[in-house]
TORKOL-4160 file (C-alpha; in steps of 0.2 Angstrom, whole numbers, padded with zeros to 4 digits, m for minus):
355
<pt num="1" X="0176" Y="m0068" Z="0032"/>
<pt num="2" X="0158" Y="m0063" Z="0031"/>
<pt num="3" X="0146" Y="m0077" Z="0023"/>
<pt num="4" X="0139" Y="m0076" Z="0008"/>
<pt num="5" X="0122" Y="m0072" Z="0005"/>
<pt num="6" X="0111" Y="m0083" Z="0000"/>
<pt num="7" X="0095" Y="m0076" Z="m0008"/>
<pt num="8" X="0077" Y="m0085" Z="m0001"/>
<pt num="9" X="0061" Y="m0087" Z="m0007"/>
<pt num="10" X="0055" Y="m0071" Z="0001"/>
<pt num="11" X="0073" Y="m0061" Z="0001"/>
<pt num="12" X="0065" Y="m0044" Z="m0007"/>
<pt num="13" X="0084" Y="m0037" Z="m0011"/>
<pt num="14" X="0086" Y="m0053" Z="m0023"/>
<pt num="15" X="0085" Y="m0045" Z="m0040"/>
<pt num="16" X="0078" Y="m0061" Z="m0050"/>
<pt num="17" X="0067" Y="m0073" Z="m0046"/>
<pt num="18" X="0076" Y="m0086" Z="m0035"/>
<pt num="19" X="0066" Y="m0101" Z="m0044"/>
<pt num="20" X="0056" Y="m0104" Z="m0062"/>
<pt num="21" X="0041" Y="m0100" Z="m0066"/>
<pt num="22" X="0036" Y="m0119" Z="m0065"/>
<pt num="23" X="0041" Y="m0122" Z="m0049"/>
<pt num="24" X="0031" Y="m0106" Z="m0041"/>
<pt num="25" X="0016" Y="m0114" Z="m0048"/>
<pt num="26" X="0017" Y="m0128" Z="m0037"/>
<pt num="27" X="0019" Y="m0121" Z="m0019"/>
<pt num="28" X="0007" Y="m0105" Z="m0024"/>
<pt num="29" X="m0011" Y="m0106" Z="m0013"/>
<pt num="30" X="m0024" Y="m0112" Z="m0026"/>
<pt num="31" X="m0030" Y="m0098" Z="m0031"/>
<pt num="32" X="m0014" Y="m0089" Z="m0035"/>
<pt num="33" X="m0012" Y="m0103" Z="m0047"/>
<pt num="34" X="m0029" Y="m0102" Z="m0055"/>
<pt num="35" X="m0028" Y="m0082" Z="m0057"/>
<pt num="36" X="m0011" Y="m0084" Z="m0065"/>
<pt num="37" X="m0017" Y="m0100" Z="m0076"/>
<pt num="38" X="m0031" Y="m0089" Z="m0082"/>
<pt num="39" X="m0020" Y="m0076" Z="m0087"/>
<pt num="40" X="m0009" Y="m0089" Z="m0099"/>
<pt num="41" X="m0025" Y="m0097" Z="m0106"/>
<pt num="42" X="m0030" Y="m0077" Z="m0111"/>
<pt num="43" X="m0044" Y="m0078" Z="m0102"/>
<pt num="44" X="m0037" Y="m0063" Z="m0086"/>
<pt num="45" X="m0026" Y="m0050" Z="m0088"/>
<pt num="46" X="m0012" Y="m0048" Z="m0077"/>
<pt num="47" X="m0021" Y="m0033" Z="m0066"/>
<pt num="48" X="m0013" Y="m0016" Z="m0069"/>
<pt num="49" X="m0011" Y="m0011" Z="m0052"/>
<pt num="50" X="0002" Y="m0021" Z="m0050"/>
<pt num="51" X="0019" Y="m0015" Z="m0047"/>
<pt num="52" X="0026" Y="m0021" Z="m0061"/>
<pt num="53" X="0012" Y="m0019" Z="m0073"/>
<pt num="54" X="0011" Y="0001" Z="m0068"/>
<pt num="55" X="0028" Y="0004" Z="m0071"/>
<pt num="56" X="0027" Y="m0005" Z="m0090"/>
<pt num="57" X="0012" Y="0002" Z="m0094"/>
<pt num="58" X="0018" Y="0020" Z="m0090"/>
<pt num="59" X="0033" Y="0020" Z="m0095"/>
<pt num="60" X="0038" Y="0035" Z="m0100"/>
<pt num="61" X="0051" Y="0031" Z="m0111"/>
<pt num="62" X="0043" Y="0019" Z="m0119"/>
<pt num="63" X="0023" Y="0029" Z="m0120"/>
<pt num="64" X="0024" Y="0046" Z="m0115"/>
<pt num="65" X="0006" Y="0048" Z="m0121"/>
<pt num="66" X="m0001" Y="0038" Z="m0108"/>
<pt num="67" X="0004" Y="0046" Z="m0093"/>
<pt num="68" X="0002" Y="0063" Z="m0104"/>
<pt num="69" X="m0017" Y="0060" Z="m0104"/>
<pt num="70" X="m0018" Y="0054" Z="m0086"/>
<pt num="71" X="m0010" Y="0070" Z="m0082"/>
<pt num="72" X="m0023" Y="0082" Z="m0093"/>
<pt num="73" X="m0037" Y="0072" Z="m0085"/>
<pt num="74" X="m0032" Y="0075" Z="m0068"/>
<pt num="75" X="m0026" Y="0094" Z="m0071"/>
<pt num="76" X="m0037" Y="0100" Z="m0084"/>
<pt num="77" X="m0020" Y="0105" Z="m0096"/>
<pt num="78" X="m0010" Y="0097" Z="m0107"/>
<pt num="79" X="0010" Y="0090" Z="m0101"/>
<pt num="80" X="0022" Y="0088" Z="m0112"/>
<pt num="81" X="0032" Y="0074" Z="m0104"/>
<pt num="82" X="0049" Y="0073" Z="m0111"/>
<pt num="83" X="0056" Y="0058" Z="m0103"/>
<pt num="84" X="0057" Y="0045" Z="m0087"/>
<pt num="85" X="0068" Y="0054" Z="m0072"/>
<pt num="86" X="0069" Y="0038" Z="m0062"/>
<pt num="87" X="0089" Y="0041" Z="m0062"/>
<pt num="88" X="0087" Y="0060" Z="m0056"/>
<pt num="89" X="0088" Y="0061" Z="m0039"/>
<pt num="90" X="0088" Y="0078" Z="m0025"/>
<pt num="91" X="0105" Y="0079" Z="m0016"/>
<pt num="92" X="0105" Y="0072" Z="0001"/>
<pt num="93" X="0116" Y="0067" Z="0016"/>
<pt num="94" X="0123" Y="0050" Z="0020"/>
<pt num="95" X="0110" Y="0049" Z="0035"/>
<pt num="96" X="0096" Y="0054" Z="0023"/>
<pt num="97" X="0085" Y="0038" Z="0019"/>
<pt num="98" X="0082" Y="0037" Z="0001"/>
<pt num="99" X="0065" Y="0039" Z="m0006"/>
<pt num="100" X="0061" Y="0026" Z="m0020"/>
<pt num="101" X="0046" Y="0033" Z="m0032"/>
<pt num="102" X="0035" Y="0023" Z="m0044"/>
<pt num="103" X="0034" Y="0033" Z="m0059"/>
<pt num="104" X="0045" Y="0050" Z="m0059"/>
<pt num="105" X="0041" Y="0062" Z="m0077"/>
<pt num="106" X="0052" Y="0076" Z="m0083"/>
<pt num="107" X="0041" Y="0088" Z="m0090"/>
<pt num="108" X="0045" Y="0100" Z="m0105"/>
<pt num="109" X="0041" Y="0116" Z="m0091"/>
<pt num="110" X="0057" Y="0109" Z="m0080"/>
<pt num="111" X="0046" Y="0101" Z="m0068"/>
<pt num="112" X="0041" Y="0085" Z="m0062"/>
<pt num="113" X="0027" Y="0072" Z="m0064"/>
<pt num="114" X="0028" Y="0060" Z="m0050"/>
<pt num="115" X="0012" Y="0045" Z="m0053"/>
<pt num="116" X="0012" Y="0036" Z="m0037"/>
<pt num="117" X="0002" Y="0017" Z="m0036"/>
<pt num="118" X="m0003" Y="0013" Z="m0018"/>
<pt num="119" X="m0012" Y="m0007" Z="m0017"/>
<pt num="120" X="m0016" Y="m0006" Z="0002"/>
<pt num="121" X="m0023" Y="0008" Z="0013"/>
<pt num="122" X="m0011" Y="0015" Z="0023"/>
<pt num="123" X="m0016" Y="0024" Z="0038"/>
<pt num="124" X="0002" Y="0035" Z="0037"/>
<pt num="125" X="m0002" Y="0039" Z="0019"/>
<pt num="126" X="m0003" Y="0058" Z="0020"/>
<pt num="127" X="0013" Y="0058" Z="0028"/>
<pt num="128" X="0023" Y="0047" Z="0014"/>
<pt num="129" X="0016" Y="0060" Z="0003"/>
<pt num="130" X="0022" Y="0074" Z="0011"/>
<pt num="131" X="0039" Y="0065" Z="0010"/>
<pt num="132" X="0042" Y="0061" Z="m0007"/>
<pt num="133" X="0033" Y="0080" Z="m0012"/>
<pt num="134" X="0048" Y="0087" Z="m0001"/>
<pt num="135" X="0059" Y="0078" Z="m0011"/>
<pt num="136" X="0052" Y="0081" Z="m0025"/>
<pt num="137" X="0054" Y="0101" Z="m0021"/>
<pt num="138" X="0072" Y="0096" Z="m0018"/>
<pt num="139" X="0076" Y="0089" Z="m0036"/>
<pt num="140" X="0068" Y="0106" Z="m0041"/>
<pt num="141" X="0082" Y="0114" Z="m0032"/>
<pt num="142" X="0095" Y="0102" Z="m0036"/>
<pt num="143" X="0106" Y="0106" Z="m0053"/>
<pt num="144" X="0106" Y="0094" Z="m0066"/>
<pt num="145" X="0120" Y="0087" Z="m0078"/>
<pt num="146" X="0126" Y="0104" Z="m0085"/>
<pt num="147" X="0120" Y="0118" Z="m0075"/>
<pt num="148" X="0130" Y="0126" Z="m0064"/>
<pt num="149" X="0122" Y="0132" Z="m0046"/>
<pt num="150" X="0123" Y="0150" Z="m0050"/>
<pt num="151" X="0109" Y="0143" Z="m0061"/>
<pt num="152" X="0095" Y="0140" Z="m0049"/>
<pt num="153" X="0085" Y="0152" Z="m0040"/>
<pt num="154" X="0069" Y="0153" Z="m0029"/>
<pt num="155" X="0060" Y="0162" Z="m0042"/>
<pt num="156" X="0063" Y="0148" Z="m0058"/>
<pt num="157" X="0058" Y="0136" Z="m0047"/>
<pt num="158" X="0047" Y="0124" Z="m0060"/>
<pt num="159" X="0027" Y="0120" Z="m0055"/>
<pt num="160" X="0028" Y="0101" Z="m0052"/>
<pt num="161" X="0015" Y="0087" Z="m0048"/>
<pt num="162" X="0010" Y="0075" Z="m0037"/>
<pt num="163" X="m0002" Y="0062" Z="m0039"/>
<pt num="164" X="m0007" Y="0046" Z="m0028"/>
<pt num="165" X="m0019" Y="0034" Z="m0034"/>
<pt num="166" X="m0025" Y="0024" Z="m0020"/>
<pt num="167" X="m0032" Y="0006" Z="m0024"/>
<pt num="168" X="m0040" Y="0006" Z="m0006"/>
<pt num="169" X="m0047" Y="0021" Z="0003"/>
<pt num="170" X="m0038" Y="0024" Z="0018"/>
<pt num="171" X="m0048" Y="0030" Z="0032"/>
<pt num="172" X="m0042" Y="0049" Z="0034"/>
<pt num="173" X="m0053" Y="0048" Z="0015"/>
<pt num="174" X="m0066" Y="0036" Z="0018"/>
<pt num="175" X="m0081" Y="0046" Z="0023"/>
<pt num="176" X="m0080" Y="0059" Z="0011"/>
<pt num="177" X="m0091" Y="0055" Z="m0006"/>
<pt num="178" X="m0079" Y="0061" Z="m0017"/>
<pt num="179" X="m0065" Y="0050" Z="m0025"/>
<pt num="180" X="m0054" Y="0066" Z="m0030"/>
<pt num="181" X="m0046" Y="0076" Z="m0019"/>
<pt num="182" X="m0034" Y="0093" Z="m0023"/>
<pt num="183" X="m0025" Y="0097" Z="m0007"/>
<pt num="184" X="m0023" Y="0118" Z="m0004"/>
<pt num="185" X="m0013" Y="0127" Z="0009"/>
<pt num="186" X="m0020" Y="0140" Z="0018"/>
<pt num="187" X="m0015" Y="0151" Z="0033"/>
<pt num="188" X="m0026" Y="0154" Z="0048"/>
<pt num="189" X="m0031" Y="0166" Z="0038"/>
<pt num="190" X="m0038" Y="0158" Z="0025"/>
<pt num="191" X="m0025" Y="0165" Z="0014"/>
<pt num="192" X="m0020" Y="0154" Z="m0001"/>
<pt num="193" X="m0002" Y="0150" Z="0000"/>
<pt num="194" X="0004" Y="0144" Z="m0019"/>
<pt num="195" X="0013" Y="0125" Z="m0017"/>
<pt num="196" X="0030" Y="0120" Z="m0028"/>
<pt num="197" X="0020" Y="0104" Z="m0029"/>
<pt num="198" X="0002" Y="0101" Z="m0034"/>
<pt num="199" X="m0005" Y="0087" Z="m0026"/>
<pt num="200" X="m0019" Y="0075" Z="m0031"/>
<pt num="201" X="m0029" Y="0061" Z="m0019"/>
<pt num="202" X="m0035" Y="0049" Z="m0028"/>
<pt num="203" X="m0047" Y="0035" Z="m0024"/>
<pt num="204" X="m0049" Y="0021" Z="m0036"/>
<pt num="205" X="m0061" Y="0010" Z="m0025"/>
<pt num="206" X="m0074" Y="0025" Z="m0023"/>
<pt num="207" X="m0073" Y="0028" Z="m0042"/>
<pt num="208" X="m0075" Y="0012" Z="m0047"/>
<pt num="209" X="m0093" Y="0011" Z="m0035"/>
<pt num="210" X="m0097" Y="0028" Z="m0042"/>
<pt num="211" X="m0095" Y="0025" Z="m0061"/>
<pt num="212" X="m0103" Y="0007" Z="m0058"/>
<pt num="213" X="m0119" Y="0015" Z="m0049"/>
<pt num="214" X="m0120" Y="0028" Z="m0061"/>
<pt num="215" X="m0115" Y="0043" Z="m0053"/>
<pt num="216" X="m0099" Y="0048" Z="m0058"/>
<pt num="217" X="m0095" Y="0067" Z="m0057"/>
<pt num="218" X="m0100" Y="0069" Z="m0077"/>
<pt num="219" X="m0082" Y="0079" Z="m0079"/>
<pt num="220" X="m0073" Y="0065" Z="m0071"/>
<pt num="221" X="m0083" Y="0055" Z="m0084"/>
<pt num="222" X="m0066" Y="0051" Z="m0095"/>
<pt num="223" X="m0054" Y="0050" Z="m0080"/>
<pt num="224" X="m0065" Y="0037" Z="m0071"/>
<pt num="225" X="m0063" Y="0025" Z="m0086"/>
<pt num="226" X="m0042" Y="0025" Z="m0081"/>
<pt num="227" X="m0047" Y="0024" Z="m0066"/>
<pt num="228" X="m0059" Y="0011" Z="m0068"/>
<pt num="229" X="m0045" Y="0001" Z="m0076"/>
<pt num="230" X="m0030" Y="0003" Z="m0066"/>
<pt num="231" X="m0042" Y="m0003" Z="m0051"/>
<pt num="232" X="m0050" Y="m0020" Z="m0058"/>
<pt num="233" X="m0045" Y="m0021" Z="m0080"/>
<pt num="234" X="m0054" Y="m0038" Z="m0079"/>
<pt num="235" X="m0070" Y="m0030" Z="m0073"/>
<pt num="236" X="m0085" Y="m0038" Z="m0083"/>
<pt num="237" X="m0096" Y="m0021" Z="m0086"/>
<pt num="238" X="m0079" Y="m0011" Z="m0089"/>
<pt num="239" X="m0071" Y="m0022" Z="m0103"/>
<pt num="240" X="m0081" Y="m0017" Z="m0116"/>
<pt num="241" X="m0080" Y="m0001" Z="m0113"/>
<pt num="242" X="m0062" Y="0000" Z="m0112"/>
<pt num="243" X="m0062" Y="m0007" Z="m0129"/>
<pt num="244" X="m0071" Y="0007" Z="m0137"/>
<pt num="245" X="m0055" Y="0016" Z="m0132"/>
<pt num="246" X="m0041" Y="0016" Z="m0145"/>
<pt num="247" X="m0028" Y="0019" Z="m0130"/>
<pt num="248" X="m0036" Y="0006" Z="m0116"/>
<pt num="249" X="m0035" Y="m0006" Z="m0132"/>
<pt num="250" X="m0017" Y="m0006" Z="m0133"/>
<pt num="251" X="m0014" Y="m0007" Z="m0115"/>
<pt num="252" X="m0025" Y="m0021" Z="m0116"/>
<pt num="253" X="m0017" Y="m0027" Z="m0128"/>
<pt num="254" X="0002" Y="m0026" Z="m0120"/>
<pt num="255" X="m0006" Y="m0033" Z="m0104"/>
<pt num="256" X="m0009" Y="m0049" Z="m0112"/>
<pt num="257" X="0007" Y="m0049" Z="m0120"/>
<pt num="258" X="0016" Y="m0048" Z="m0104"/>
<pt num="259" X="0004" Y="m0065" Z="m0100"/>
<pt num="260" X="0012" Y="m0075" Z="m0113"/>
<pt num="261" X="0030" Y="m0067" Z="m0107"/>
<pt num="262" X="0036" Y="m0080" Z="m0095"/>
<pt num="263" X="0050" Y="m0071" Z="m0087"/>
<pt num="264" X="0035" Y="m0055" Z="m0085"/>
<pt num="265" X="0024" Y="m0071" Z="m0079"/>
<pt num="266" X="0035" Y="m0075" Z="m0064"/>
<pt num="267" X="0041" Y="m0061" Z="m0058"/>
<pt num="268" X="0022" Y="m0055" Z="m0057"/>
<pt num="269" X="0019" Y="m0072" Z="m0048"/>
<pt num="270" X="0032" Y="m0071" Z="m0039"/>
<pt num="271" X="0030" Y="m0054" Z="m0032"/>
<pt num="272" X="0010" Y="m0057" Z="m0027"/>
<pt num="273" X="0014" Y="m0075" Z="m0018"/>
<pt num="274" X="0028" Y="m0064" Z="m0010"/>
<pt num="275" X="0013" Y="m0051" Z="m0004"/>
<pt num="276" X="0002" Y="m0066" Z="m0001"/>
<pt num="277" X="0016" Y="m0073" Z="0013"/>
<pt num="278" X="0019" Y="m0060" Z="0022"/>
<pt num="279" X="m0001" Y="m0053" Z="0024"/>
<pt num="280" X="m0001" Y="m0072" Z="0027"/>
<pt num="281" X="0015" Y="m0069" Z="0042"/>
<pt num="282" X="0008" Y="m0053" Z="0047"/>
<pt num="283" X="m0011" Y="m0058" Z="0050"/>
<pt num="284" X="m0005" Y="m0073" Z="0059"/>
<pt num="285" X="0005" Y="m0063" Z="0072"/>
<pt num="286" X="m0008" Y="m0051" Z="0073"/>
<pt num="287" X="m0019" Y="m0063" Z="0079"/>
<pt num="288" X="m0008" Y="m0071" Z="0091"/>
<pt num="289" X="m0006" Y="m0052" Z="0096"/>
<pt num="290" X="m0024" Y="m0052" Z="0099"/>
<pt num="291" X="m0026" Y="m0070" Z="0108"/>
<pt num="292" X="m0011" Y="m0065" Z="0118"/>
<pt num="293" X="m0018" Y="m0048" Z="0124"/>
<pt num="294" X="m0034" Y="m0056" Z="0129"/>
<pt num="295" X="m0027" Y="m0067" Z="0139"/>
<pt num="296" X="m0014" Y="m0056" Z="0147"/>
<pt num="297" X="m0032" Y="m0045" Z="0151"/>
<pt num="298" X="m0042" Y="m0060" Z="0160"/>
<pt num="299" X="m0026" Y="m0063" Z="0170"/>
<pt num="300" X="m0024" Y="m0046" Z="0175"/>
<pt num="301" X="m0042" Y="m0044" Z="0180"/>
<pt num="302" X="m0042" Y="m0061" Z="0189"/>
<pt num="303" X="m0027" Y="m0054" Z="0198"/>
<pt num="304" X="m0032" Y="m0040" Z="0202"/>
<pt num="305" X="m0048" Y="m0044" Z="0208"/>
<pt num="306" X="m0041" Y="m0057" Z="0221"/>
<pt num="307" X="m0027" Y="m0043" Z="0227"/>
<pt num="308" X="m0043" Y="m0034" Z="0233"/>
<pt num="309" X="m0045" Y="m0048" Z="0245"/>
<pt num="310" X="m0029" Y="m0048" Z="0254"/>
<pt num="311" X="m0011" Y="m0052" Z="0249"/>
<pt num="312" X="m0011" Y="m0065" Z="0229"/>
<pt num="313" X="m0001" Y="m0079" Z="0237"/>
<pt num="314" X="0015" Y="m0084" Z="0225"/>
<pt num="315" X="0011" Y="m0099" Z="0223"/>
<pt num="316" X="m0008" Y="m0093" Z="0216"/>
<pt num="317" X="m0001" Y="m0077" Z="0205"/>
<pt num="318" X="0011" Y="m0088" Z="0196"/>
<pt num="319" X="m0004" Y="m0101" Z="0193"/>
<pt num="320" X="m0014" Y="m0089" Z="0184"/>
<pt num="321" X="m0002" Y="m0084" Z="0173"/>
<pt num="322" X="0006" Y="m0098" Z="0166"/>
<pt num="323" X="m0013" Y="m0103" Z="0163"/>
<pt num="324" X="m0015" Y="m0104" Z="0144"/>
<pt num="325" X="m0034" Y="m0110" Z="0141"/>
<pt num="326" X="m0045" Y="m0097" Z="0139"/>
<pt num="327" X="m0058" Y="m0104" Z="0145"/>
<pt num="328" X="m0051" Y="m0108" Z="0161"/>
<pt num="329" X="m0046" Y="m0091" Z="0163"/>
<pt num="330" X="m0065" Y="m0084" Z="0159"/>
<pt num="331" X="m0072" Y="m0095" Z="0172"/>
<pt num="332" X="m0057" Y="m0090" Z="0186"/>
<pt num="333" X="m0063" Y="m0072" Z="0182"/>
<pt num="334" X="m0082" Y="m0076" Z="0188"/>
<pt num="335" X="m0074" Y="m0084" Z="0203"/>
<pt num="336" X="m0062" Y="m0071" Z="0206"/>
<pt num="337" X="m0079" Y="m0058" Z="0205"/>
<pt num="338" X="m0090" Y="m0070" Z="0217"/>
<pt num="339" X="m0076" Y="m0075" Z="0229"/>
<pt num="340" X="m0076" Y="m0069" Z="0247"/>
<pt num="341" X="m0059" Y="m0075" Z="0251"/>
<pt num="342" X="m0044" Y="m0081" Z="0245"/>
<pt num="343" X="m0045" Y="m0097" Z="0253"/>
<pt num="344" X="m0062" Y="m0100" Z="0244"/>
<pt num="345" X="m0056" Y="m0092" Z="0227"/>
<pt num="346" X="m0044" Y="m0107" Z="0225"/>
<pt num="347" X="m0054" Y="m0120" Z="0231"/>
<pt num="348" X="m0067" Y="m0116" Z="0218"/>
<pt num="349" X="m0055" Y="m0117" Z="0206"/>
<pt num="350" X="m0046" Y="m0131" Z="0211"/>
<pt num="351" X="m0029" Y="m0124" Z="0215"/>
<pt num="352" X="m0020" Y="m0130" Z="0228"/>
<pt num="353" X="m0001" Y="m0123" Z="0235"/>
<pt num="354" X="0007" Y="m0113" Z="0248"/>
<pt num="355" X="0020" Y="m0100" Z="0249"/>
């Protein structure tokens, strides 16, 4: 009989937090604590970047007018978002791995709105987005409750859209001074070819250094206030200017409502003390990666140094690398790089054995 599975601190497929509110803040690092302690006295907001927040804010079933005017910011015309199409999904195989979006849209035209949040810079970015466009195309393509296949056709295929707002500038974006980017498909040719799915870069970290230095793209004027607040709402210089805004006024509004919300309070807490372990995990064995390649590098050099004077004894190769101070090994490697022989190699650095 298989055992039951208990959900843990950090078990991501546990649908509710596995402890209260209470007890997260007392195990979370000091400053978790303090952000989230902020946010209950009313002085923070809990940021709107986050997964959670993102998904409440634009939910479309609940304010379809927020993503509608994200969407004529970005595209220049209006959307007439009908409802959340987080349920609708394109048909696939058994050994297809499912894609899971942030924010899908149905939109009055029969196409999609797909708003995507991304916190960290991701190197395979591009090719994530060309995933869940393909999928996209495919829920185009894929009958819905009531239609019959007969139905759907190259030609009514619906003009969808795509757009990714990056929190972090990946690298493949990083040098390039503008924060907004349309991608277009050409041939060889240089012959436009029409995509299913317009897609939109976005960069929220170049934005906010724009509109904060004064030169923002004046017809991104508008767009870089949303911007501006999806990256840091709790800026000092933007907050004011948010609330000028009778739409930033209610999401600030809701933001803080979700503060005093202690169910909302820990699952936000929850999620980022999750985030906080693992970058946490995944530093640390990246460092030990690092310590563990630089020392796998001295060894190898102090080998193979030595090898070009005659035959590493045994005994001497299997010194060297069960050798775990550093600085042992970085004064073995000047030895090995002065030593004439062998024989003089480990009386230098004190090793003694035989085969």
């Amino acid at each position: 009989m298989p055992m039951k599975h208990e959900p843990t601190l950090l078990d991501s497929t546990a649908r509710k937090v596995p402890i209260t509110y209470e007890q997260l803040m007392k195990i979370v690092p000091t400053g978790l604590k303090d952000e989230f302690e902020q946010i209950e006295k009313g002085v923070r907001l809990p940021d709107l970047y986050r997964d959670i927040t993102f998904k409440r804010i634009f939910d479309a079933d609940m304010h379809p007018e927020r993503a509608a005017a994200l969407f004529r910011l970005i595209f220049g015309q209006e959307a007439d978002i009908l409802s959340s199409a987080k349920n609708e999904n394109s048909r696939s195989t058994i050994y297809t791995k499912r894609t899971i979006l942030d924010l899908m849209f149905s939109l009055k035209s029969g196409g999609y709105f797909n708003l995507e949040m991304q916190a960290a810079a991701q190197d395979f970015i591009l090719r994530r987005a060309e995933v869940y466009t393909s999928d996209m195309i495919l829920m185009l393509y894929t009958t819905r409750r009531g239609e019959a296949k007969r139905d759907l056709s190259f030609t009514e295929l619906k003009q969808s859209y795509f757009v990714l707002l990056m929190k972090e500038s990946p690298e493949v974006f990083r040098d390039h001074p503008a924060f907004l980017h349309r991608k277009q498909s050409l041939t060889d040719t240089g012959i436009p070819i029409p995509d299913l799915v317009t897609v939109v870069y976005i960069e929220l970290d170049k934005c906010r250094k724009q509109w904060e230095e004064g030169c923002c793209p004046p017809e991104y004027a508008e767009l870089a206030l949303w911007l501006c607040a999806i990256s840091d709402i709790n800026s000092p210089r933007l907050k004011p200017v948010l609330m000028e805004n009778p739409m930033m006024l209610s999401i600030m509004k809701e933001l803080a409502d979700m503060g005093k919300d202690r169910e909302e309070m820990s699952q936000m807490l929850f999620d980022k003390y999750e985030e906080t372990v693992r970058y946490s995990y995944l530093q640390q064995a990246r460092n030990e990666g690092i310590r563990e390649g630089e020392k796998k590098g001295r060894t190898n050099s102090i080998l193979q140094l030595l090898s070009e004077l005659g035959k590493v004894p045994e005994f001497l190769s299997a010194r060297i690398c069960e050798e775990e101070d550093e600085g042992r090994l970085s004064s073995w490697l000047k030895l090995a790089a002065k030593a004439k022989s062998l024989e003089e190699f480990c009386e230098s650095a004190g090793i003694e054995g035989s085969d």
